[in-house]
Jmol script that loads the backbone (N, CA, C; Angstrom):
load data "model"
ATOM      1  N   UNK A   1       2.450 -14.016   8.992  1.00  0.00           N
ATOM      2  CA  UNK A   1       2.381 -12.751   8.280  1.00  0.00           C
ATOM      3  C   UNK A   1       3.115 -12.831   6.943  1.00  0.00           C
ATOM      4  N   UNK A   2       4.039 -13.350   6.790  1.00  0.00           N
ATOM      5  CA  UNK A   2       4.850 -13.937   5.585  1.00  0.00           C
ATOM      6  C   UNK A   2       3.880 -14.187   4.451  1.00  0.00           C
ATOM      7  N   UNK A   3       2.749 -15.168   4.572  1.00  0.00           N
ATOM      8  CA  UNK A   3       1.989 -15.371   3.466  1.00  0.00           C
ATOM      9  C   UNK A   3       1.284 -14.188   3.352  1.00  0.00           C
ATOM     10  N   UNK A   4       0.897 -13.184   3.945  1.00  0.00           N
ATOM     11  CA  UNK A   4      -0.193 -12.449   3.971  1.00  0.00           C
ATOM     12  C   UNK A   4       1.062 -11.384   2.630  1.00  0.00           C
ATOM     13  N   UNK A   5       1.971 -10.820   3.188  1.00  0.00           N
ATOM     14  CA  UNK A   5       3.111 -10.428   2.677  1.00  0.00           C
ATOM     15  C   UNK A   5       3.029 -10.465   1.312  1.00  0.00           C
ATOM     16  N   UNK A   6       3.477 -11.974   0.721  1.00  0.00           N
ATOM     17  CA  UNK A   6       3.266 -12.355  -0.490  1.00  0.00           C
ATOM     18  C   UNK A   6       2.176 -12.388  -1.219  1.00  0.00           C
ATOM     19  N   UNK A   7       1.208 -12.224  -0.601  1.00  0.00           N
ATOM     20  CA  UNK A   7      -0.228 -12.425  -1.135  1.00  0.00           C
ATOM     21  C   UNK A   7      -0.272 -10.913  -1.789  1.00  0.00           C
ATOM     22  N   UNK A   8      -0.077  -9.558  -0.922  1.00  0.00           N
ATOM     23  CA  UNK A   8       0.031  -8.310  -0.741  1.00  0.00           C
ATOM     24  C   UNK A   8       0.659  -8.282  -2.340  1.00  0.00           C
ATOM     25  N   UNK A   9       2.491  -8.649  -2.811  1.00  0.00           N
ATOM     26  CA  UNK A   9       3.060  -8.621  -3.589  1.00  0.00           C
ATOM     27  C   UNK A   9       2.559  -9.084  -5.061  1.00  0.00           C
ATOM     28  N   UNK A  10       1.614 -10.116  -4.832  1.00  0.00           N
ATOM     29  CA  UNK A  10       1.180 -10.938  -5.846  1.00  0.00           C
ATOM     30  C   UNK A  10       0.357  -9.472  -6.430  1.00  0.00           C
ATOM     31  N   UNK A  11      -0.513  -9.035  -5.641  1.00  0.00           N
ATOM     32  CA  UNK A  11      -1.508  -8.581  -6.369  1.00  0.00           C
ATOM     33  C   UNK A  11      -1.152  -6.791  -6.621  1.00  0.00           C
ATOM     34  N   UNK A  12      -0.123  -6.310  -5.722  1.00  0.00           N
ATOM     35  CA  UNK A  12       0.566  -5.051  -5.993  1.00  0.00           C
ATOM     36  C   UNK A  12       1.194  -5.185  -7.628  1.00  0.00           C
ATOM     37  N   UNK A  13       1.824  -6.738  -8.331  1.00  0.00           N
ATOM     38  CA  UNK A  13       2.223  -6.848  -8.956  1.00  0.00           C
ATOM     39  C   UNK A  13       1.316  -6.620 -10.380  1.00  0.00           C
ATOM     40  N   UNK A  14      -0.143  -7.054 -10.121  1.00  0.00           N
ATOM     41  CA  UNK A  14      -1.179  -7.297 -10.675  1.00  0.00           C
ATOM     42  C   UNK A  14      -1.433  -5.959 -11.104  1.00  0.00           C
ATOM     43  N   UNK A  15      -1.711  -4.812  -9.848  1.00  0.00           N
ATOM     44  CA  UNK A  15      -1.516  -3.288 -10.251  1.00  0.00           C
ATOM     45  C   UNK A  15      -0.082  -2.532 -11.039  1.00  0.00           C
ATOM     46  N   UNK A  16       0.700  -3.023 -10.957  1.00  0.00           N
ATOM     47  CA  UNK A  16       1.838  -1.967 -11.541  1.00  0.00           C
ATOM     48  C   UNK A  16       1.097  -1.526 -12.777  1.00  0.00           C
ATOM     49  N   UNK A  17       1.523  -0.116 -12.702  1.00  0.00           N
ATOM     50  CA  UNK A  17       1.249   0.811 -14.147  1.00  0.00           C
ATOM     51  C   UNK A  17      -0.088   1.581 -13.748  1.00  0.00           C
ATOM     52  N   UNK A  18      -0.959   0.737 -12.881  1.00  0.00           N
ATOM     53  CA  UNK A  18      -2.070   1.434 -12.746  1.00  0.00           C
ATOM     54  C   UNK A  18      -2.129   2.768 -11.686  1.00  0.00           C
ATOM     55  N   UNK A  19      -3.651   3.431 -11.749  1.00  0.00           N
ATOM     56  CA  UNK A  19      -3.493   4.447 -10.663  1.00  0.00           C
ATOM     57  C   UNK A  19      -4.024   4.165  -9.490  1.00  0.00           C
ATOM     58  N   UNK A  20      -3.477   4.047  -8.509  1.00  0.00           N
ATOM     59  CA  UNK A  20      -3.902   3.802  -7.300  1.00  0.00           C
ATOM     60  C   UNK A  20      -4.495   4.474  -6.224  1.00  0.00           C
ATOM     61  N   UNK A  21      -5.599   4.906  -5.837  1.00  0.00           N
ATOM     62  CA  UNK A  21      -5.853   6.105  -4.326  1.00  0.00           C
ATOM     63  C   UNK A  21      -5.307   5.615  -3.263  1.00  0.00           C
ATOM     64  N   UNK A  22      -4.544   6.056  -2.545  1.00  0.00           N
ATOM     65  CA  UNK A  22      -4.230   5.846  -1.035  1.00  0.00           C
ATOM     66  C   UNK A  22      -5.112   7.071   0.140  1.00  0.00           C
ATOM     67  N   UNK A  23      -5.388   6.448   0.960  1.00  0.00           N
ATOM     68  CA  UNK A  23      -5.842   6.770   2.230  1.00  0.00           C
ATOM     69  C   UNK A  23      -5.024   6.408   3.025  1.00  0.00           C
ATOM     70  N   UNK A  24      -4.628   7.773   4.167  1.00  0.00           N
ATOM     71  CA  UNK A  24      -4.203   6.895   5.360  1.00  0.00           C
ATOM     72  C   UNK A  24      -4.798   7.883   6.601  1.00  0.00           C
ATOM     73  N   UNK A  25      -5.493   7.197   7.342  1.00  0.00           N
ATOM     74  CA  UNK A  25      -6.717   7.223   8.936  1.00  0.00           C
ATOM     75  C   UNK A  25      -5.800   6.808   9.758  1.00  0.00           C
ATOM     76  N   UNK A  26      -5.522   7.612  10.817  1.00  0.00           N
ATOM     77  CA  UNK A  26      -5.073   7.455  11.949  1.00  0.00           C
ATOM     78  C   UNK A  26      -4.652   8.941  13.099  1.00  0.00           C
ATOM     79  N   UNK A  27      -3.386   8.722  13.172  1.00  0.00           N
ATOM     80  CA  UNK A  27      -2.770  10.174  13.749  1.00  0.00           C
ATOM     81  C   UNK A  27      -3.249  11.271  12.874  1.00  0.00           C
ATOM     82  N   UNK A  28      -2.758  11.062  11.632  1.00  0.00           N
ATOM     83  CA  UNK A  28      -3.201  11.720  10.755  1.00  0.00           C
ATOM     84  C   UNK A  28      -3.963  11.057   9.403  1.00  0.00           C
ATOM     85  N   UNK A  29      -4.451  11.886   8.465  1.00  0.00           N
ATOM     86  CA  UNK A  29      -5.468  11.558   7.430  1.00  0.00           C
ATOM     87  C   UNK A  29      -4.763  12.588   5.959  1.00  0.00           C
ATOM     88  N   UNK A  30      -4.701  11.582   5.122  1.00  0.00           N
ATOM     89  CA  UNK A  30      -4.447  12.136   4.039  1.00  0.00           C
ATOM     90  C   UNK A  30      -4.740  11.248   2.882  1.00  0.00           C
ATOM     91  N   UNK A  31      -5.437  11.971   1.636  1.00  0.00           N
ATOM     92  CA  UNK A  31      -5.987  11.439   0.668  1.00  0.00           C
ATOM     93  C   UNK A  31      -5.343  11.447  -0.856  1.00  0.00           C
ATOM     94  N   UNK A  32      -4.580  10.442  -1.264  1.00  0.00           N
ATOM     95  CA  UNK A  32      -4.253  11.295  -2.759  1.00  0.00           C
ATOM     96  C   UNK A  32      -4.258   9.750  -3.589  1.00  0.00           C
ATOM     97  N   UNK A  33      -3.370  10.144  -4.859  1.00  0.00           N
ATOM     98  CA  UNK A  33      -3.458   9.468  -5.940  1.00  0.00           C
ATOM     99  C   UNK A  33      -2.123   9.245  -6.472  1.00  0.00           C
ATOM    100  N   UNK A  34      -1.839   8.216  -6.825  1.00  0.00           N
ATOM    101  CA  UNK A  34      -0.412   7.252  -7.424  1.00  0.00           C
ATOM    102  C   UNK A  34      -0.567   6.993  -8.155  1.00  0.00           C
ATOM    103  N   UNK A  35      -0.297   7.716  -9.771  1.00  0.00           N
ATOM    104  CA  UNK A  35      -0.467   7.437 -10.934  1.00  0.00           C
ATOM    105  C   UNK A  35       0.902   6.182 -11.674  1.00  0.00           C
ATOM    106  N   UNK A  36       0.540   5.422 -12.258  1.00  0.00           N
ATOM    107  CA  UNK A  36       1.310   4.728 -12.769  1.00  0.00           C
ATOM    108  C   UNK A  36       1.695   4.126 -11.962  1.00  0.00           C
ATOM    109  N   UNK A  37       1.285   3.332 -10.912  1.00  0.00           N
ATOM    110  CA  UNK A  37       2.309   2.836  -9.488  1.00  0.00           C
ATOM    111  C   UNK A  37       3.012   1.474  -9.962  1.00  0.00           C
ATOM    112  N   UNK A  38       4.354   1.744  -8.802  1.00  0.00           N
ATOM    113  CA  UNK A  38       5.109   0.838  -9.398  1.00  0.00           C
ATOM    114  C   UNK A  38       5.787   0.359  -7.671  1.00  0.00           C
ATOM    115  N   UNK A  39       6.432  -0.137  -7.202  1.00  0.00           N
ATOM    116  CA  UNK A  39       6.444  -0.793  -5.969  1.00  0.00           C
ATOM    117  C   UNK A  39       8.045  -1.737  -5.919  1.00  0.00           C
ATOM    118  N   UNK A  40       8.213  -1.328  -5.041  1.00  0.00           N
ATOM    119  CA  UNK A  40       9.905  -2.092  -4.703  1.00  0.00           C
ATOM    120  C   UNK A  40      10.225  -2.559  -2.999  1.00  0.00           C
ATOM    121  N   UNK A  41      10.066  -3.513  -2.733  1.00  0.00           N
ATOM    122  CA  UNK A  41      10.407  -3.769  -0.903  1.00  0.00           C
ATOM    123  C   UNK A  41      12.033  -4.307  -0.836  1.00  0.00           C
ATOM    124  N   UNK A  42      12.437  -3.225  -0.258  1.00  0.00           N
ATOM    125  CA  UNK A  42      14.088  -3.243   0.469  1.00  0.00           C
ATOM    126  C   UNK A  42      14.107  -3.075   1.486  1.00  0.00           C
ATOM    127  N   UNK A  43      15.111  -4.453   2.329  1.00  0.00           N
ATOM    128  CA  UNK A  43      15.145  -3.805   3.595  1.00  0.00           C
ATOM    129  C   UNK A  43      14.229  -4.351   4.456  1.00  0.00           C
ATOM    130  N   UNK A  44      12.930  -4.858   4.437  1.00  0.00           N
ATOM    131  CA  UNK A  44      11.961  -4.822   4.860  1.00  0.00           C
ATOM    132  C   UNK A  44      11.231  -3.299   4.567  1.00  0.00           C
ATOM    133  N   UNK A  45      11.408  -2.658   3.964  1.00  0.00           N
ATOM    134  CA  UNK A  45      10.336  -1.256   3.799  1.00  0.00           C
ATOM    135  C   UNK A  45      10.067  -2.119   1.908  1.00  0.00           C
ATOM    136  N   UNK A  46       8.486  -1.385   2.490  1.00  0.00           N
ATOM    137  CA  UNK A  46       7.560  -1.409   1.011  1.00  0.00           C
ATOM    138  C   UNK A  46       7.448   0.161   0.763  1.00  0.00           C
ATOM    139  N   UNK A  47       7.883   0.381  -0.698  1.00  0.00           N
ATOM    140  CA  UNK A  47       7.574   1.767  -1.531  1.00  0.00           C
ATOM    141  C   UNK A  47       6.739   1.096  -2.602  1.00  0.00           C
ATOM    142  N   UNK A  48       6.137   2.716  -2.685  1.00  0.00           N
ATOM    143  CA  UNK A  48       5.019   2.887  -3.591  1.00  0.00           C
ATOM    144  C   UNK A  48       5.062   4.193  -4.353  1.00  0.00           C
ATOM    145  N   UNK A  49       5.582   4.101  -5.782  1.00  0.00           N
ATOM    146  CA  UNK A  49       5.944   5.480  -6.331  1.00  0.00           C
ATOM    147  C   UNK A  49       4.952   5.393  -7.047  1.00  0.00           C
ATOM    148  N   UNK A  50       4.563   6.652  -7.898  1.00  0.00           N
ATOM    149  CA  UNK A  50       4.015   6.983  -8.987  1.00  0.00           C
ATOM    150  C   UNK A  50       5.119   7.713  -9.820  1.00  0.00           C
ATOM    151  N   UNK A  51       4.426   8.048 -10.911  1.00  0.00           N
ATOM    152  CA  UNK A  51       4.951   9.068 -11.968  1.00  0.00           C
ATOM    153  C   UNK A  51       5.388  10.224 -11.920  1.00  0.00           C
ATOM    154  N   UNK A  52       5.008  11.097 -10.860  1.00  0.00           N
ATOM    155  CA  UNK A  52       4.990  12.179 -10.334  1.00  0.00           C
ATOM    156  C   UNK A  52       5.164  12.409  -9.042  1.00  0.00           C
ATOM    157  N   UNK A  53       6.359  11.717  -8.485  1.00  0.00           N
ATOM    158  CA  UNK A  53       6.824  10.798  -7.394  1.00  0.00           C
ATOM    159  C   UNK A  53       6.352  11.289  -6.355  1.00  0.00           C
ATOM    160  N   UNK A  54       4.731  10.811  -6.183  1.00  0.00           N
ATOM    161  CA  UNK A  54       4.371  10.872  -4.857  1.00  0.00           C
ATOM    162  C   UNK A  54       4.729   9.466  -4.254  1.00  0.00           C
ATOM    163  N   UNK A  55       4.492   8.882  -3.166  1.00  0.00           N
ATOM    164  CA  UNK A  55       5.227   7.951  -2.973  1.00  0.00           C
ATOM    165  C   UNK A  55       4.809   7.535  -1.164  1.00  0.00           C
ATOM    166  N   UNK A  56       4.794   6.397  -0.693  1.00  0.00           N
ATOM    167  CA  UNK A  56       4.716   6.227   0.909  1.00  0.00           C
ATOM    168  C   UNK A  56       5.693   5.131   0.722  1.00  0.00           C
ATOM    169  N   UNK A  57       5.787   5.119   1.549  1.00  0.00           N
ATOM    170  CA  UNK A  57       7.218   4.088   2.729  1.00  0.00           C
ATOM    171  C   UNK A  57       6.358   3.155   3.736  1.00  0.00           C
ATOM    172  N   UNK A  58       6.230   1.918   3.872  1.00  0.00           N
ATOM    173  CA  UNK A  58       5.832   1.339   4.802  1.00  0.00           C
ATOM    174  C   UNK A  58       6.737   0.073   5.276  1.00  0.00           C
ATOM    175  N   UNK A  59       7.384   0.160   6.526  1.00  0.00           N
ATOM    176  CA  UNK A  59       8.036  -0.662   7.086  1.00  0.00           C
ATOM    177  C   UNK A  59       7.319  -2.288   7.094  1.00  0.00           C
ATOM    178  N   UNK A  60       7.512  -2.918   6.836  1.00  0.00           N
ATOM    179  CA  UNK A  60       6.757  -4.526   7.117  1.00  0.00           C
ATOM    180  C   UNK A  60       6.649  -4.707   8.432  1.00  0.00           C
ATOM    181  N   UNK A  61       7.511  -4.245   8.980  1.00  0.00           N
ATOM    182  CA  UNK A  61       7.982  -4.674  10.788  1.00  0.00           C
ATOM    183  C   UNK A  61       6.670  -4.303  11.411  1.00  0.00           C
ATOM    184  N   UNK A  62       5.735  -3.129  10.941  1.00  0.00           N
ATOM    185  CA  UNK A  62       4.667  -2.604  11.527  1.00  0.00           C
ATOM    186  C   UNK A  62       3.641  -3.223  11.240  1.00  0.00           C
ATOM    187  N   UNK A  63       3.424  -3.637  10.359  1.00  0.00           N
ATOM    188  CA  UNK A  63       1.823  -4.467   9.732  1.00  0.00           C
ATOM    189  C   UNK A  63       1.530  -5.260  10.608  1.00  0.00           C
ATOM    190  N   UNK A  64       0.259  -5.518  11.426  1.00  0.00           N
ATOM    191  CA  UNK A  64       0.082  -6.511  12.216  1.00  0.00           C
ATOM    192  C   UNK A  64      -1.445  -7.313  11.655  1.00  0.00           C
ATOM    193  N   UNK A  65      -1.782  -6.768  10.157  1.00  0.00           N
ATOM    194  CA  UNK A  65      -2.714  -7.055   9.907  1.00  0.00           C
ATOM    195  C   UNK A  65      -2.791  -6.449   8.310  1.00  0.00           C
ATOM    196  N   UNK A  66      -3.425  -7.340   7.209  1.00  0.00           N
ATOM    197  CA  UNK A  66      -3.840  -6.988   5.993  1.00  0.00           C
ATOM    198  C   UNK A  66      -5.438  -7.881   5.597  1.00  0.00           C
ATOM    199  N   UNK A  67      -6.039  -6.966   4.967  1.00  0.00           N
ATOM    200  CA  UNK A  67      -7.182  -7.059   4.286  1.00  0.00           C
ATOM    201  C   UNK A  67      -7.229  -7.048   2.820  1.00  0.00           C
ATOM    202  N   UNK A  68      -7.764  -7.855   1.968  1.00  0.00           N
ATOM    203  CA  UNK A  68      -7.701  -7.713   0.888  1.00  0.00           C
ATOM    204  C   UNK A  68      -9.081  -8.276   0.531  1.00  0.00           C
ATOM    205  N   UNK A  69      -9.504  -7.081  -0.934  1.00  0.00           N
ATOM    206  CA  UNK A  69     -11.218  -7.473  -1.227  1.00  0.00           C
ATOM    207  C   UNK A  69     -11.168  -7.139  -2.195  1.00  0.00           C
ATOM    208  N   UNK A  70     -11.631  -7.734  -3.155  1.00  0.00           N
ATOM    209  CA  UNK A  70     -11.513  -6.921  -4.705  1.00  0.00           C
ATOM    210  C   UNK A  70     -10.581  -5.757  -5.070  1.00  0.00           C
ATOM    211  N   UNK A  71     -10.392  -5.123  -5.549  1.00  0.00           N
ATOM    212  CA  UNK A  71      -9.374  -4.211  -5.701  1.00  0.00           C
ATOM    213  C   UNK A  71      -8.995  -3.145  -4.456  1.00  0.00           C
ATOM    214  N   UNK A  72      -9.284  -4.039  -3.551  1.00  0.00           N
ATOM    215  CA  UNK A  72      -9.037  -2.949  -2.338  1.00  0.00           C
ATOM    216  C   UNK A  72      -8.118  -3.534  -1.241  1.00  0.00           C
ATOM    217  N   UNK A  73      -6.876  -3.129  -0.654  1.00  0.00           N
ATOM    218  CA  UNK A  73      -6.014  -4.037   0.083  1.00  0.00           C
ATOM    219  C   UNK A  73      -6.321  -2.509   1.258  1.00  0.00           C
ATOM    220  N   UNK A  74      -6.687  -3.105   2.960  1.00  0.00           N
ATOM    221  CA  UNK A  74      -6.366  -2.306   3.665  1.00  0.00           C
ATOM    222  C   UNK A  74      -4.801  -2.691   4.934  1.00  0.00           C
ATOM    223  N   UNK A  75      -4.328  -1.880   5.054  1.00  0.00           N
ATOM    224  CA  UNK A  75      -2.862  -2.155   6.142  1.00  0.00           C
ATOM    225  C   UNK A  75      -3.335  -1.787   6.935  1.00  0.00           C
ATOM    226  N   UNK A  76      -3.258  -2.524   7.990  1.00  0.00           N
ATOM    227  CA  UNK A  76      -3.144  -1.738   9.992  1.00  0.00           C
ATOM    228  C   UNK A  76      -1.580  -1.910  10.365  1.00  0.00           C
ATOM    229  N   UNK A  77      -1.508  -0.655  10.802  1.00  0.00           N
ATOM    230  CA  UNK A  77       0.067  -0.793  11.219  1.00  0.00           C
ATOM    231  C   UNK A  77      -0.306  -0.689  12.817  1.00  0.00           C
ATOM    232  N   UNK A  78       1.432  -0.674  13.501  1.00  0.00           N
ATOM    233  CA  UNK A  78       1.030  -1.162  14.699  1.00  0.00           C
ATOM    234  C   UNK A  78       1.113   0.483  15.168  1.00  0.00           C
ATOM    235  N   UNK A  79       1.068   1.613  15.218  1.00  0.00           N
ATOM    236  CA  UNK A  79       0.675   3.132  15.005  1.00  0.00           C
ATOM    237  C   UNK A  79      -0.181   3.498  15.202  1.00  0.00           C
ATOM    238  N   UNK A  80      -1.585   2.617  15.317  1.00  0.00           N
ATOM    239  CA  UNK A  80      -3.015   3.083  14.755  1.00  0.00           C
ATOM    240  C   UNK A  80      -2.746   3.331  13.786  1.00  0.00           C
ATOM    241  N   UNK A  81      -2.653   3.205  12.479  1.00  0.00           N
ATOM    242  CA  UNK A  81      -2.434   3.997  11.545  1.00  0.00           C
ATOM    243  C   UNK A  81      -3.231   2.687  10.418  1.00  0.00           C
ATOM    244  N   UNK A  82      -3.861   3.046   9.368  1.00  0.00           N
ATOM    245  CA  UNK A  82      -4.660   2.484   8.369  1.00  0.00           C
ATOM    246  C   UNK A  82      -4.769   2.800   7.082  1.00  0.00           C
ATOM    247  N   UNK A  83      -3.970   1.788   6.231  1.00  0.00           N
ATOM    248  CA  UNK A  83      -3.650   2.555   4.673  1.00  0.00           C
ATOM    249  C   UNK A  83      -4.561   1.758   3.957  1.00  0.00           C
ATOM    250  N   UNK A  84      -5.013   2.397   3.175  1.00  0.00           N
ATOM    251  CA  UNK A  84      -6.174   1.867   2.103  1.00  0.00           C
ATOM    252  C   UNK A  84      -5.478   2.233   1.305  1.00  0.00           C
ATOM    253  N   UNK A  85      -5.053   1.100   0.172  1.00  0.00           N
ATOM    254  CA  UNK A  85      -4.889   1.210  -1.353  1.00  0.00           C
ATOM    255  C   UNK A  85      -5.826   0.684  -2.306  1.00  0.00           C
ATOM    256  N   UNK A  86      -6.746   1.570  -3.153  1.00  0.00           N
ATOM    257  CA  UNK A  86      -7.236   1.058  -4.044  1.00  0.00           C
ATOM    258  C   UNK A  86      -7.003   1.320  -5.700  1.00  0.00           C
ATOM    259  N   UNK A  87      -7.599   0.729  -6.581  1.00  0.00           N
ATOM    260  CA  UNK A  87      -7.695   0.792  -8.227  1.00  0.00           C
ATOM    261  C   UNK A  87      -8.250   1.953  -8.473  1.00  0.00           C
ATOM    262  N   UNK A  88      -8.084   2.937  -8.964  1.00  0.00           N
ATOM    263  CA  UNK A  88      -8.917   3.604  -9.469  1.00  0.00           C
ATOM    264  C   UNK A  88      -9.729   3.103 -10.664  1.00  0.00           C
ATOM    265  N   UNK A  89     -11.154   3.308 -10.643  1.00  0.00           N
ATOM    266  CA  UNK A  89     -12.014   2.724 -11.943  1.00  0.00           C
ATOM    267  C   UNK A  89     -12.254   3.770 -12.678  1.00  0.00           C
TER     268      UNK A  89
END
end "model"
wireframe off; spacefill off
backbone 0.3
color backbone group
């Protein structure tokens, strides 16, 4: 999971500044937008701010799985829970 991790970082890095949509499907469902995103992992937790500090928290400890496809990275946490981050075009 380590490489998958870094792979994740490489290309979060690739986005900084941009706007990002998040989805997250599971317990619950919620849809919004991360303008300017910018990203910091402490701790083992990954943040994801914008400009207008909306923002999610995701523990690493939970990921038991990442997807990545063109500008689209999806997370499965171990929750059921499923975060889609994409580029906005």
């Amino acid at each position: 999971m380590k490489e998958k991790i870094k792979k994740l970082q490489k290309t979060l890095n690739e986005w900084n500044e941009k706007n990002i949509l998040v989805k997250e499907e599971g317990f619950l469902k919620s849809k919004y937008k991360i303008e300017k995103m910018k990203y910091d992992i402490n701790y083992e937790i990954l943040t994801i701010i914008g400009k207008e500090e909306r923002y999610i928290k995701i523990n690493l400890n939970q990921i038991y799985k990442i997807e990545q496809k063109g500008n689209q990275i999806k997370i499965y946490l171990d929750n059921d829970m499923t975060i889609s981050l994409e580029v906005e075009t």
